[in-house]
Structure formats: structure tokens, C-alpha cells
C-alpha positions as CSV (number, residue, x, y, z in Angstrom):
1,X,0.0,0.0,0.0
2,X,1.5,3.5,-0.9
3,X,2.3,5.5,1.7
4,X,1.0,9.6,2.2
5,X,3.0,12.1,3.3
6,X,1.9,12.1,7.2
7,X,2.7,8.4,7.0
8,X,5.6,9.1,5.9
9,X,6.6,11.9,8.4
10,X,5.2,9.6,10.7
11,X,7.6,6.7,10.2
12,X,10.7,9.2,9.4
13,X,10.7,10.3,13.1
14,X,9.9,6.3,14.5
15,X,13.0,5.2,12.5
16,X,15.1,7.8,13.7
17,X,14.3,7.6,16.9
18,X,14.9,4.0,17.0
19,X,18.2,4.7,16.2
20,X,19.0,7.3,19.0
21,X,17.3,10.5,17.7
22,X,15.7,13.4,20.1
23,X,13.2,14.4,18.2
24,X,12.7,18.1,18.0
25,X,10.0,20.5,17.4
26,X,9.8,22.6,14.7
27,X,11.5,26.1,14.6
28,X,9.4,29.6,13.9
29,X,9.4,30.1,10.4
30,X,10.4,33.3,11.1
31,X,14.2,33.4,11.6
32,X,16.5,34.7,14.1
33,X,18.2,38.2,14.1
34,X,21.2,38.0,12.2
35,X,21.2,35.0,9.9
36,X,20.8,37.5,7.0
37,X,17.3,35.5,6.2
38,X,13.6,36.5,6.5
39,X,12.3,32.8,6.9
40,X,13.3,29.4,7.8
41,X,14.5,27.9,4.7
42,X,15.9,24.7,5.8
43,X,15.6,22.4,9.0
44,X,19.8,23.0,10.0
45,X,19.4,26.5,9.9
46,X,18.1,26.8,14.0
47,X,20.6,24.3,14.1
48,X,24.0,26.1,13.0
49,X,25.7,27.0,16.9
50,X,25.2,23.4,17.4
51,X,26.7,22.6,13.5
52,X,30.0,24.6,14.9
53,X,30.2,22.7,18.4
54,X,28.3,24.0,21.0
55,X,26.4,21.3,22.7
56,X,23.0,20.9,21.9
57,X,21.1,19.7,25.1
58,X,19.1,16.6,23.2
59,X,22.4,15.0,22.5
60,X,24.4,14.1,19.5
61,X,21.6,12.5,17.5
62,X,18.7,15.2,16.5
63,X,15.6,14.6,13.9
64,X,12.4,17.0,13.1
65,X,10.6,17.6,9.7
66,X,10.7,21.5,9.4
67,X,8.1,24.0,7.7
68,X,9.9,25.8,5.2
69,X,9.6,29.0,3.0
70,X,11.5,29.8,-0.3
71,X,10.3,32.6,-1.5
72,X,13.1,32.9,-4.2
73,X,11.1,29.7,-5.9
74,X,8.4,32.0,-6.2
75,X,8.2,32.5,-9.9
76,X,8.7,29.0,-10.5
77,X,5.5,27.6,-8.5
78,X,3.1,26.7,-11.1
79,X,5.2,23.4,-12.5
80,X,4.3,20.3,-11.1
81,X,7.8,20.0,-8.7
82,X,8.4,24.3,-7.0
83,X,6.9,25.3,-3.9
84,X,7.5,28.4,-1.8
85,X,6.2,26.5,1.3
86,X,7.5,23.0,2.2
87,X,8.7,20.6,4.5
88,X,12.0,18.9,5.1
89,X,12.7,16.0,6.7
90,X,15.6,16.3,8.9
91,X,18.4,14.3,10.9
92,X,21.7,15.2,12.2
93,X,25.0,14.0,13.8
94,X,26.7,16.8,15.8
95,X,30.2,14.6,15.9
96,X,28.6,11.1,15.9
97,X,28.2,8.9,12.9
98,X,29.0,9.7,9.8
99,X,28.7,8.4,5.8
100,X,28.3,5.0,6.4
101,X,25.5,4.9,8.5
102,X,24.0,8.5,7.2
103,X,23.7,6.8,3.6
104,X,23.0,3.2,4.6
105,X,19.6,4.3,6.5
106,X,18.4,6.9,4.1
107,X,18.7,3.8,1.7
108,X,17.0,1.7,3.8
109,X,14.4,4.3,4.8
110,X,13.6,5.1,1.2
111,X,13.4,1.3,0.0
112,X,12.4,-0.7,2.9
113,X,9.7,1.6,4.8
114,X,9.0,4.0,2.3
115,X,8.8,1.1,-0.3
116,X,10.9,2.9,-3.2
117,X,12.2,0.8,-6.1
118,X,15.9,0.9,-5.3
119,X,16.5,1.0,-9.5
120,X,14.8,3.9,-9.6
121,X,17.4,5.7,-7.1
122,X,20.4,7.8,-8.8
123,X,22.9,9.4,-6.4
124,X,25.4,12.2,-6.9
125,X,29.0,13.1,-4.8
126,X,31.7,15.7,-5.0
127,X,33.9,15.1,-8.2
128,X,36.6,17.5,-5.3
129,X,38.8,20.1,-6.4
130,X,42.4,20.6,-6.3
131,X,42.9,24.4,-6.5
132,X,40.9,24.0,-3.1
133,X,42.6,20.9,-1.8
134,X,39.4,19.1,-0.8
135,X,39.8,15.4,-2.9
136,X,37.0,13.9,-4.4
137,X,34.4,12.3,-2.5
138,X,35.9,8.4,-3.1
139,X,34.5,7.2,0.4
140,X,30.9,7.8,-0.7
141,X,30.9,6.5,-3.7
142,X,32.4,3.2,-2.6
143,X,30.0,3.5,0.3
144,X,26.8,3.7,-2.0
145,X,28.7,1.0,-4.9
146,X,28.7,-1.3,-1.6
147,X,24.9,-1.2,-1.5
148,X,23.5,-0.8,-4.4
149,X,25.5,-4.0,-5.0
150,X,23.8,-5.3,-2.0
151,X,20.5,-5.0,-3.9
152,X,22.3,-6.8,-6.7
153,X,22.5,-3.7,-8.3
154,X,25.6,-2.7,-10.3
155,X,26.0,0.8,-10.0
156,X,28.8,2.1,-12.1
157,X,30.2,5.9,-11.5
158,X,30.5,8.5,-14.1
159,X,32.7,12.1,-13.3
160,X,30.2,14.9,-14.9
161,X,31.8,18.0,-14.0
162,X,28.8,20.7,-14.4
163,X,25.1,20.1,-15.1
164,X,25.9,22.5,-18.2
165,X,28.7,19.3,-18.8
166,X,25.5,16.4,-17.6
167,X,23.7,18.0,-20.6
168,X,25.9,17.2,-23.3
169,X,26.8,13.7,-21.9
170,X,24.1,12.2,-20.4
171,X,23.5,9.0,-18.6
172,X,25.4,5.9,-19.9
173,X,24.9,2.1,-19.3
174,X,25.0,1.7,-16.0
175,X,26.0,4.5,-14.3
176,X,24.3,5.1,-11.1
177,X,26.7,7.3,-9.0
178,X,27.5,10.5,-11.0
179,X,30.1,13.0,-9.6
180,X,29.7,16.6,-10.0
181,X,31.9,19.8,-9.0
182,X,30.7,22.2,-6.3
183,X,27.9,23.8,-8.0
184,X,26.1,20.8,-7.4
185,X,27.6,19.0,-4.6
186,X,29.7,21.2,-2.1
187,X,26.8,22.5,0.6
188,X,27.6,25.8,2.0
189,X,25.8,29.1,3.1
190,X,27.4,30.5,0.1
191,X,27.0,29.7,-3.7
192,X,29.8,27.0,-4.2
193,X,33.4,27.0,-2.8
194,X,34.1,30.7,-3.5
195,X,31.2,31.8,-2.2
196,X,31.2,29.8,1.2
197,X,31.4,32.6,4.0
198,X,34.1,32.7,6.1
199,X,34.1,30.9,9.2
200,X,31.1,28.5,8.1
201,X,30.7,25.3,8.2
202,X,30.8,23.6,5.2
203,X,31.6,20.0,2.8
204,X,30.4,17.8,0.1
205,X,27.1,16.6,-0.3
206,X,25.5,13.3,-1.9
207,X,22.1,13.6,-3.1
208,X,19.4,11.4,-4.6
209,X,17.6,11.4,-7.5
210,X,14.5,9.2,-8.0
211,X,13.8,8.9,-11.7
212,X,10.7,9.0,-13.6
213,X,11.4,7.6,-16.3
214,X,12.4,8.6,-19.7
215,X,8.6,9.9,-20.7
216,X,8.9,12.5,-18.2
217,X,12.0,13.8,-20.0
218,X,12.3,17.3,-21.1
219,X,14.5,17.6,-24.6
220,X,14.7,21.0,-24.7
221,X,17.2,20.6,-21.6
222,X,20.0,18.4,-23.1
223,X,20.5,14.6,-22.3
224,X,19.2,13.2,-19.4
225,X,21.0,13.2,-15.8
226,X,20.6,13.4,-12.6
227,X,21.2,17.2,-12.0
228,X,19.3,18.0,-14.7
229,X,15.9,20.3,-15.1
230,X,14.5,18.4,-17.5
231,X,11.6,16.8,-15.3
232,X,13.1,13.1,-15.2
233,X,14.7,13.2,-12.2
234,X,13.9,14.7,-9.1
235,X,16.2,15.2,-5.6
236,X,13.9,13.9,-2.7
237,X,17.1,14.0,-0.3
238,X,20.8,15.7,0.4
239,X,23.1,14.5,2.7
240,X,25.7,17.1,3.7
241,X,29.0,15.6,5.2
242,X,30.1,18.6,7.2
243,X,34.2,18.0,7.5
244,X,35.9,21.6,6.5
245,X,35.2,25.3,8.4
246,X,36.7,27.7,5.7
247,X,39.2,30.3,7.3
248,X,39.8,34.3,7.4
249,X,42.7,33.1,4.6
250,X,40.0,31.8,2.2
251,X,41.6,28.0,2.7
252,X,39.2,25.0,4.5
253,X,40.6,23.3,7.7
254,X,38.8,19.7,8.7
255,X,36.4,20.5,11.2
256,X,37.1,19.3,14.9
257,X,33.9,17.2,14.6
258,X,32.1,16.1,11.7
259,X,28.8,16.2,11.4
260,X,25.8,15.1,9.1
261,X,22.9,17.2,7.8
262,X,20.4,15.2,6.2
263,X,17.0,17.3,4.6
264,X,14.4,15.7,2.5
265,X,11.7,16.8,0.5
266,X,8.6,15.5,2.6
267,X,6.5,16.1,-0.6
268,X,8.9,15.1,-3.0
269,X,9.5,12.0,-1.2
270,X,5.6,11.5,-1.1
271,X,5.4,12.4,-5.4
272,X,8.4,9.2,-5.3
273,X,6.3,6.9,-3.8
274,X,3.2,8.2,-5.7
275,X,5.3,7.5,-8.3
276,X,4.3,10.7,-10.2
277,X,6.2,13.8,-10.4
278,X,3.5,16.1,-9.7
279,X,3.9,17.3,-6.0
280,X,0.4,19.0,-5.8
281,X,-0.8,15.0,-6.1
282,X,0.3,14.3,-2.8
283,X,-1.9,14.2,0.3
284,X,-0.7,17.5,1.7
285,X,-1.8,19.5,-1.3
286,X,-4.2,17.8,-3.2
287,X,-7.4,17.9,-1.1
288,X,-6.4,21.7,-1.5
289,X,-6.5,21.1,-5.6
290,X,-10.3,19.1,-5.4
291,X,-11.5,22.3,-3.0
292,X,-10.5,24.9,-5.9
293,X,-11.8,22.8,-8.5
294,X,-15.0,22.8,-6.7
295,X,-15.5,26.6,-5.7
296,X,-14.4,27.1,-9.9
297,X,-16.1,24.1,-11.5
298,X,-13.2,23.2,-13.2
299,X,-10.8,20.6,-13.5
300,X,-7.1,20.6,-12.2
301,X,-6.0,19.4,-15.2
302,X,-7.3,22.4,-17.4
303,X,-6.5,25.0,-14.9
304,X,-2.8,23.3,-13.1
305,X,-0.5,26.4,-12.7
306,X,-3.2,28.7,-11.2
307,X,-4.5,25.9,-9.1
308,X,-1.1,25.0,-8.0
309,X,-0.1,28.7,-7.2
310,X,-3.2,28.9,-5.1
311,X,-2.7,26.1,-3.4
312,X,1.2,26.9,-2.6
313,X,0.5,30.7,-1.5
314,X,-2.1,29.7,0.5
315,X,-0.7,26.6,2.6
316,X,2.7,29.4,3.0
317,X,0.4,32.6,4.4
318,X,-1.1,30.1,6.5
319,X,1.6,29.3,8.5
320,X,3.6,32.5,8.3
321,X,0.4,33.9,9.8
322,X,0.7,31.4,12.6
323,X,3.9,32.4,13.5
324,X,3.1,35.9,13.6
325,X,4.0,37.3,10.6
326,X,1.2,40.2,9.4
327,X,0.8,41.9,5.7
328,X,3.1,45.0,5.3
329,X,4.2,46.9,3.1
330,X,7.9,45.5,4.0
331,X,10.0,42.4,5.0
332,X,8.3,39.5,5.8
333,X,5.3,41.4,5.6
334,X,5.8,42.3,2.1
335,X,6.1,38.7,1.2
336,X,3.3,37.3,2.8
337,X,0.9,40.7,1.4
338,X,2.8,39.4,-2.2
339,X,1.7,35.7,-1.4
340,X,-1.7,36.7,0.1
341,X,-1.7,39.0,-3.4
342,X,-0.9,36.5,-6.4
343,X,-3.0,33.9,-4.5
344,X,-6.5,36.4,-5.0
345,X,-5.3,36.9,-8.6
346,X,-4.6,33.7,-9.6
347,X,-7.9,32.7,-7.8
348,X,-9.9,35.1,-9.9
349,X,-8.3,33.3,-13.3
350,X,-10.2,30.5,-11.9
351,X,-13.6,32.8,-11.2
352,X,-13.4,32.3,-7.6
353,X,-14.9,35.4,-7.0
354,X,-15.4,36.2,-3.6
355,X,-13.0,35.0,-0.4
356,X,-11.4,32.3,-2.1
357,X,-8.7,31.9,0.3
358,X,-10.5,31.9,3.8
359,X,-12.8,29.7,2.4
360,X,-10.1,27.3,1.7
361,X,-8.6,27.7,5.0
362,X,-10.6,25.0,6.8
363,X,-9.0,22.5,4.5
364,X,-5.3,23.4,4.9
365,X,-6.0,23.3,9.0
366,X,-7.6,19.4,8.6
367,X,-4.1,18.6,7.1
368,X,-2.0,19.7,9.7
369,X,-3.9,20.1,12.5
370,X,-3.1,16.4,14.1
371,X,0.4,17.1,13.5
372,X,0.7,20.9,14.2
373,X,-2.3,22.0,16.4
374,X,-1.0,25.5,16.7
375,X,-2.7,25.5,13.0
376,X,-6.1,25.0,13.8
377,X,-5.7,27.2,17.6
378,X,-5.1,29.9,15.3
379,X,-8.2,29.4,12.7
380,X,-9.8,32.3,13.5
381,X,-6.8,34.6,13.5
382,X,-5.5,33.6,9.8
383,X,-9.3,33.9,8.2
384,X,-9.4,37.0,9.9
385,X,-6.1,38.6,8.8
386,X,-7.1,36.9,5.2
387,X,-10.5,38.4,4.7
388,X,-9.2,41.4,5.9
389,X,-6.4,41.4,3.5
390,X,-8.6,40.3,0.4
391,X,-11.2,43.2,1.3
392,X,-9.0,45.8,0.7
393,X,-6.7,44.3,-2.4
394,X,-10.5,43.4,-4.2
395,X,-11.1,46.9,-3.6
396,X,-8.9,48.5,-6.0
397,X,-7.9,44.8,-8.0
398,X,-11.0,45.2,-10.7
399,X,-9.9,49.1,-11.1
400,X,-5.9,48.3,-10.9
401,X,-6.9,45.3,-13.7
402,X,-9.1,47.5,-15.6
403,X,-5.7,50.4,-15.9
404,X,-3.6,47.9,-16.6
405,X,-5.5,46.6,-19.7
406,X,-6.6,50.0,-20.8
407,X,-2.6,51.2,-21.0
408,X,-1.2,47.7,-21.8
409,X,-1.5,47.7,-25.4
410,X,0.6,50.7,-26.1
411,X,2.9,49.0,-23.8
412,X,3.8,49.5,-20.1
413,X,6.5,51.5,-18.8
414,X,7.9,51.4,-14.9
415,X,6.0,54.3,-14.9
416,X,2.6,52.5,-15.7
417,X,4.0,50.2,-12.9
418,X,4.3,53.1,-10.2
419,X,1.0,54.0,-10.6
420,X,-0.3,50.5,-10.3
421,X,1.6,50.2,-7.1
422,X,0.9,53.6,-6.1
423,X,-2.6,54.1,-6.6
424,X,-4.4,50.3,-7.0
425,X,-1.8,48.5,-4.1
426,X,-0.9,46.5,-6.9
427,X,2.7,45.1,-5.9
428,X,5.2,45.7,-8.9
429,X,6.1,42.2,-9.5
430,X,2.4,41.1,-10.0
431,X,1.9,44.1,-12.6
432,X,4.8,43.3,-14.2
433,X,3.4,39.4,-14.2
434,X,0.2,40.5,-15.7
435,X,1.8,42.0,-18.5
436,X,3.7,39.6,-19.6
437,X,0.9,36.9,-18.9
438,X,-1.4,39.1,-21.5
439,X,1.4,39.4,-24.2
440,X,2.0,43.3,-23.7
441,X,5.0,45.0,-24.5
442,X,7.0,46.1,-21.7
443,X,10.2,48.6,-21.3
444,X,13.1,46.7,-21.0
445,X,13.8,49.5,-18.4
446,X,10.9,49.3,-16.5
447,X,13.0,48.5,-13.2
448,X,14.6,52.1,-13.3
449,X,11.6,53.9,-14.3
450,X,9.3,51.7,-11.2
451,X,12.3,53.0,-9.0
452,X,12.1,57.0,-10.4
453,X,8.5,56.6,-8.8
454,X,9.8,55.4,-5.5
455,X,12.0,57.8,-4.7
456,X,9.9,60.7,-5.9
457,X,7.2,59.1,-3.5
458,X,9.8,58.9,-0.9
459,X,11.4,62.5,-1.5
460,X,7.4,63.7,-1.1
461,X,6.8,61.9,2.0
462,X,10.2,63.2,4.0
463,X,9.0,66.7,2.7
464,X,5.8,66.3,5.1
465,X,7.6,65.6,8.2
């Protein structure tokens, strides 16, 4: 019997702790001073004094699944695999085991309780790099050769290089462990080795791929692999072997003691034992999908990006009003009025008319509230800070929409923009959305014109003080 995702968040945190784990509560999505972030974006980051060596008081062996928000992925909701909100199933070593035992139960999770065909698993390591001095990754290759073979699987390893370099090559007979240079598989708070921050923790990471199959396979990408966009494969898991702390020189030194950070796609694992990429299919999102396509009386499969964006924007307001996070006209409050926002438009594309998103709210608390009960203690709270917020954007939305499509086909400038902003509350990034989603021409310096407005509004407003 296929498993859904509380199932399987449910027998994440009974094998972990069988094996030693604390298990943890989740952090506040909203992070803490100074980690340069708005949001939680990944279970380790509450976890990072601990990742450097104070002494967490659970012990050495931690494990949680973590509520999550990307909002960088923001344009990207609306395929079947990007969400701004998510979970991640997490475990950790703080100087304990390491990449034996880290990839030997994530195997063994994935196949034997999740039920995963182990053929369909691909898995990726640090190819190393010798300006840096850090070797490649031998030891967990060997260690994932050893048991694949166990499953009387012979999984051969390939050196990639780049995904720019997986496209051009591809996958050949029987390749199963692909290595790949640190834009794929060095984790660090940075973008790749350069861009690790001093002082950080830091290593190479092995992740895995669960494949499709070839018919999910976008050409237009290249050849198939692993690390590729193309829709065939999909990462449901990254372990990060934290061994280096880079220093004020710019070099990496081992760490005193190494550590494992595991996250996991809860969702994505869920799609992988669906066995269907889609995401918004899974039991955490698509009781959300069958609500919209009742309110709109149409079907998911005529209407998927709107219904997905809906869905996604609404399940991420609702927690970040949970932990406290209000609409404004800045920070996190800007993102969730943005969220709040794009969900009402996309909503109307479906004629939902009228409070589509409180009226969806009751479903997104039955999904979590066994597992997170602060979500249904705060019911009334998030349907009243979403009516409230739908009020007033409907207010000037049919007027803002009306503006946009009376200048729009002469083209739109950043001043056009302003004024949406200014005078209709639209927020520039969903005027600029609207344009492009109607075919309108738009001034490829729109960004500098938007910003002219600003600063005129600004210089007018410090002249009233």
C-alpha cells in the first residue's frame, strides 16, 4: 500500500528515533536576528551553533521535519515539482556517525519503509577540487557501490563536471553514482566554494535522485542526468558531510567534529512513492486542488499552474500567519501581502470570485492540524487577517486590472507600474506578471523607471515631516 505524506513523516521520526534520535520541534518560520534570512528555509538552519560545536542539550543525534519557505522559488510555483512552502525532513550527527551509517539508512528508509524501487534511485558526490585541496568524494561513492550491489544492483560511476557538462553527456549504461563539482555538490551558506562565508561550516554533499522515467524527460534541456531540469529526475534528499570550516585566509581546515545534515523533500519523497512527479498530487496538497476545482467548477487538469499557485501561497500565508508574521508593506510582511496577493489573482483566473482563500482555510488546517495544532488554535486569526487582506486588495484589484489593460496595449513602462503600485496597491512584481501573462509589450527599463517613482514618493513623504 502507498504511503501519504503524514505516514511518511510519521515513520521518518519512529526510525530515527529508533536509532538514538531526540526528536525536535519545529522552529518559527520566522528566523532569528542576524542570519541574514527573513524565513526558515531549511531544517539546519536553527541548528547552525550546534553545526559549529556548542552542545545541543538533546544529544548528539537530532531529527524533526521542518516547515519551510523559499520565497526565491516564487516565480517557479506553477510546474508540477516548485513550492515556496514546504517541509523537510531532517536528521543530524553533531560529531557522531557519519557516511556509512547516514547513507545506509536513508537507503534503507527510502526502500524498505518508504517502499521505493531501489533502480529507480540515482545518487550524486563531490567530483573534489584541487585548486581547493578538498579530494573527491571516493568514500561515498564506494559506500553507495557497496549497497546498491547489496540490492544486486551494479551501479557504475561517471565524473560529470557541471550540469551544463551532464547535458551534453548524459547517462550511460549503467551509471548510477554521478560525480559533480561544487555547484552541485559542495553545501555551504554560500554559492559554491568561493562563495562559502568565512568561518562556516561547510563539505560535500550526496544527493538522490529518484527517476521517472524517460517519458517525463524534457529535450529542450539536453541529455538526461541526474542534475538536470529536464523533469526526469527529481532530488527527494541531500546529505551534507560537514568536515571543513573555511578560514579568514580563504583555505578550509577539517572540522574538529564532523557532522551530518540530512534534509528531505517530505512532498517530494511522497510524489516518489506516488510515483508521479507532480507534487500537488500528494496528500498535503491535493485535497487543497479538489477544494478549488469545486469553488471554480473546473478541472485541475485544465486549470494546473493557477491551481497549484493557489494552493502553494495559500498553505505558505497560513503558516507564516501562525507564526506571527502580518501583511506590510515590508519584509516579511511584504512577502506574505505578495503571497496573500498573487493567490486572490490567480484565484480570480479560476472565477473564484469572492473569499477564495478563507474559504479554503478549513482545509489546509484538517491537514496539519493532528500534526501541528498551533494551525487550527489559530483558525480564527488567519481567516481574519485573510479576509481582511482580500477586502481591501478586491477593492482596488477590478480598477488596478481595468488600468492595466486600458494602457497595456501601447505597452507598459515602470512608470505605468508606479502608478499601479501607487494608486491600485498593486505590488510591482504582479503588474509586471500581468503584462507579460497578456502578451503586452513592456520597457526593458521598467525596473529604473518603477524605482524613479519610488524615490519621488519617498522624497514627497520626507518633505511632510
Amino acid at each position: 500500500m502507498l504511503m501519504d505524506a503524514r505516514q511518511i513523516r510519521t515513520a521518518y521520526f519512529q526510525y530515527f528515533q529508533e536509532r538514538g534520535h531526540a526528536l525536535l520541534p519545529r522552529a518559527s518560520l520566522i528566523s532569528k536576528e542576524g542570519d541574514g534570512t527573513l524565513f526558515t528555509g531549511s531544517g539546519m538552519q536553527p541548528l547552525m551553533p550546534y553545526l559549529l560545536g556548542a552542545p545541543h542539550p538533546a544529544g548528539t543525534k537530532l531529527t524533526n521535519s521542518q516547515p519551510a519557505v523559499r520565497v526565491q522559488d516564487i516565480d517557479e510555483v506553477g510546474d508540477n515539482r516548485h513550492t515556496t512552502f514546504f517541509e523537510m525532513l531532517g536528521n543530524w550527527s553533531l560529531g557522531d556517525y557519519y557516511k556509512e551509517e547516514q547513507i545506509r539508512w536513508f537507503f534503507d528508509f527510502l526502500t524498505r519503509i518508504v517502499g521505493l524501487d531501489p533502480c529507480r534511485l540515482y545518487v550524486t558526490a563531490f567530483a573534489g577540487d584541487e585548486q581547493a585541496g578538498i579530494p573527491r568524494d571516493e568514500e561515498a561513492a564506494q559506500i553507495w557501490q557497496r549497497v546498491f550491489a547489496e540490492h544486486a544492483i551494479d551501479a557504475q560511476i561517471a565524473v560529470v563536471g557541471s550540469q551544463a557538462d551532464g547535458d551534453v553527456r548524459g547517462i550511460r549504461s549503467g551509471e548510477r553514482i554521478f560525480f559533480y563539482g561544487d555547484g552541485e555538490n559542495w553545501w555551504s551558506r554560500g554559492r559554491g566554494l568561493a562563495g562559502t562565508p568565512l568561518r562556516d561550516p561547510c563539505g560535500p554533499d550526496s544527493e538522490v535522485f529518484y527517476d521517472f522515467g524517460p517519458e517525463h524527460h524534457d529535450p529542450s534541456y539536453g541529455l538526461p542526468h541526474p542534475a538536470s531540469e529536464s523533469g526526469r529526475f527529481m532530488e527527494i534528499g541531500n546529505q551534507v558531510f560537514m568536515q571543513y570550516q573555511r578560514r579568514r585566509d580563504g583555505s578550509f581546515a577539517p572540522l574538529a567534529h564532523r557532522n551530518v545534515d540530512f534534509g528531505g523533500g517530505l512532498e517530494r519523497i511522497a510524489a516518489a512513492a506516488n510515483n508521479n512527479p507532480d507534487v500537488f498530487l500528494v496528500s498535503l496538497l491535493r485535497p487543497i486542488i479538489e477544494h478549488l476545482e469545486n469553488l471554480s467548477g473546473r478541472s485541475y487538469r485544465q486549470c494546473m499552474a493557477s491551481m497549484r499557485i493557489v494552493a502553494d501561497h495559500l498553505r505558505a500565508s497560513v503558516f507564516m500567519i501562525v507564526d506571527g508574521v502580518r501583511p506590510t508593506n515590508k519584509d516579511r510582511g511584504y512577502v506574505l501581502r505578495r503571497l496573500i496577493r498573487r493567490a486572490i489573482i490567480y484565484a480570480q483566473d479560476l472565477d473564484i470570485r469572492e473569499y477564495s482563500l478563507p474559504a479554503t482555510v478549513p482545509v489546509v488546517i484538517s491537514l496539519y492540524a493532528r500534526d501541528y495544532p498551533e494551525v487550527s488554535e489559530n483558525s480564527e486569526t488567519i481567516v481574519r487577517v485573510l479576509e481582511k487582506e482580500e477586502r481591501v486588495f478586491r477593492q482596488t484589484l477590478r480598477r488596478g486590472l481595468r488600468e492595466l489593460h486600458r494602457r497595456g496595449p501601447a505597452g507598459v513602462t515602470g512608470e505605468d507600474i508606479f502608478t499601479l503600485y501607487d494608486t491600485f496597491g498593486f505590488p510591482s512584481e504582479l503588474a509586471v506578471e500581468e503584462v507579460l501573462k497578456h502578451g503586452y509589450e513592456l520597457s526593458s527599463d521598467w525596473r529604473e523607471e518603477f524605482e524613479r517613482g519610488m524615490h519621488k514618493q519617498r522624497a514627497r513623504s520626507r518633505s511632510t515631516l
